[in-house]
N, C-alpha and C positions, 0 to 999 in steps of 0.2 A: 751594632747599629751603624750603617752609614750616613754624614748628614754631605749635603753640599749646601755649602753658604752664600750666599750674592751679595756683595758689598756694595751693585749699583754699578760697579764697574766690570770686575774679576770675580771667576769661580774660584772654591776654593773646598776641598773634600776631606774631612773627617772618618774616623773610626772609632766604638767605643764600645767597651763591654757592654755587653745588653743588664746588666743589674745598676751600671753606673749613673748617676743623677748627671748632667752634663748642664753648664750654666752659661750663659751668653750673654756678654754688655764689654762696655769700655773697660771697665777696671783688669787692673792685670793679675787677681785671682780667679780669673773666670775659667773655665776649661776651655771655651775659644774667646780669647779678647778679641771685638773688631770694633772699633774704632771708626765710625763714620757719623754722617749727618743724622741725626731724629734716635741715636743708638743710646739707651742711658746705661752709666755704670754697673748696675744689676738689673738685665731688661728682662730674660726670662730665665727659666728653667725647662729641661726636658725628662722626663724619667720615664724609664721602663717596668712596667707594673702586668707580671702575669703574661710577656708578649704582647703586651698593649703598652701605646707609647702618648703620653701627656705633652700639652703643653701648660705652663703656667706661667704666668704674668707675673713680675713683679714690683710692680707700681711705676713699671716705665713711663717717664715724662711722656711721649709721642705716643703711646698705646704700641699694644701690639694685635696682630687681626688674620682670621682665618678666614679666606672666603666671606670679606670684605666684612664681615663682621669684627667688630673691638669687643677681645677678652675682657672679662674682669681679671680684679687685682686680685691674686693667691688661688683661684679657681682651676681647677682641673679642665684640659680642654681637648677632648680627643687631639690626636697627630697621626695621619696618618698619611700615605703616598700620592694621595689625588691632588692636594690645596698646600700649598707652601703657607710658611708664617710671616709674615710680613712684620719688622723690626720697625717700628718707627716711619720715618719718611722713603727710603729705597729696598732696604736689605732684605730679603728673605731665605728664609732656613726651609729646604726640602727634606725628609723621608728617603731616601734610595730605593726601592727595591735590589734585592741584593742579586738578582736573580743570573747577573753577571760579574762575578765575584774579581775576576780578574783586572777586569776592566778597572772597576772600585778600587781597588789595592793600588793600581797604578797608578789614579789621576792623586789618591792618597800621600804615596809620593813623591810625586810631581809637588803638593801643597806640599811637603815639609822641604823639598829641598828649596822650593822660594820660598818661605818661610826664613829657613836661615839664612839666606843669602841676605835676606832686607835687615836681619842683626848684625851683621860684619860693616 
């Protein structure tokens, strides 16, 4: 599973086993912490179920919203490539198609090496 995240400002591109739960907020046990305006510590979760891919809310202060609808709290909410997730006040989470594998692995990359660079 490819995700690219939007913080509002900066892209930033992910990779993940397709069986993996993958979880997003501020806190720094999250598989991506981001850190921005309307983001709460445990905002969502994404999971892969069968090739189908979930969103679920996790009582994020700001809601979280698919095609401008607000999920409920702990609900299963289709994810797929058409409608980004919208985090709170800016950020939202895309689906990839992976249908250019290379391209994906690169800008992938690209995120880890500013990634560590902003730790040093």
């Amino acid at each position: 599973m490819y995700l690219k995240v939007n913080d509002g400002e900066k892209d930033f591109y992910y990779s993940f086993d397709e069986s993996k739960t993958i979880t997003i907020g501020r806190g720094s046990s999250n598989s991506i912490k981001l850190v921005c305006d309307g983001v709460s510590r445990n905002h969502v979760e994404i999971k892969s179920v069968d090739g189908d891919y979930y969103v679920i809310d996790k009582g994020a202060t700001n809601g979280t919203f698919i095609n401008d609808e607000k999920l409920e709290t702990d609900k299963k909410a289709p994810f797929n490539t058409f409608f980004p997730v919208l985090l709170g006040h800016h950020a939202k989470v895309y689906l990839l198609d992976e249908s250019n594998l290379e391209m994906l692995q690169s800008q992938v990359e690209k995120t880890k090496e500013f990634l560590a660079d902003q730790k040093d």
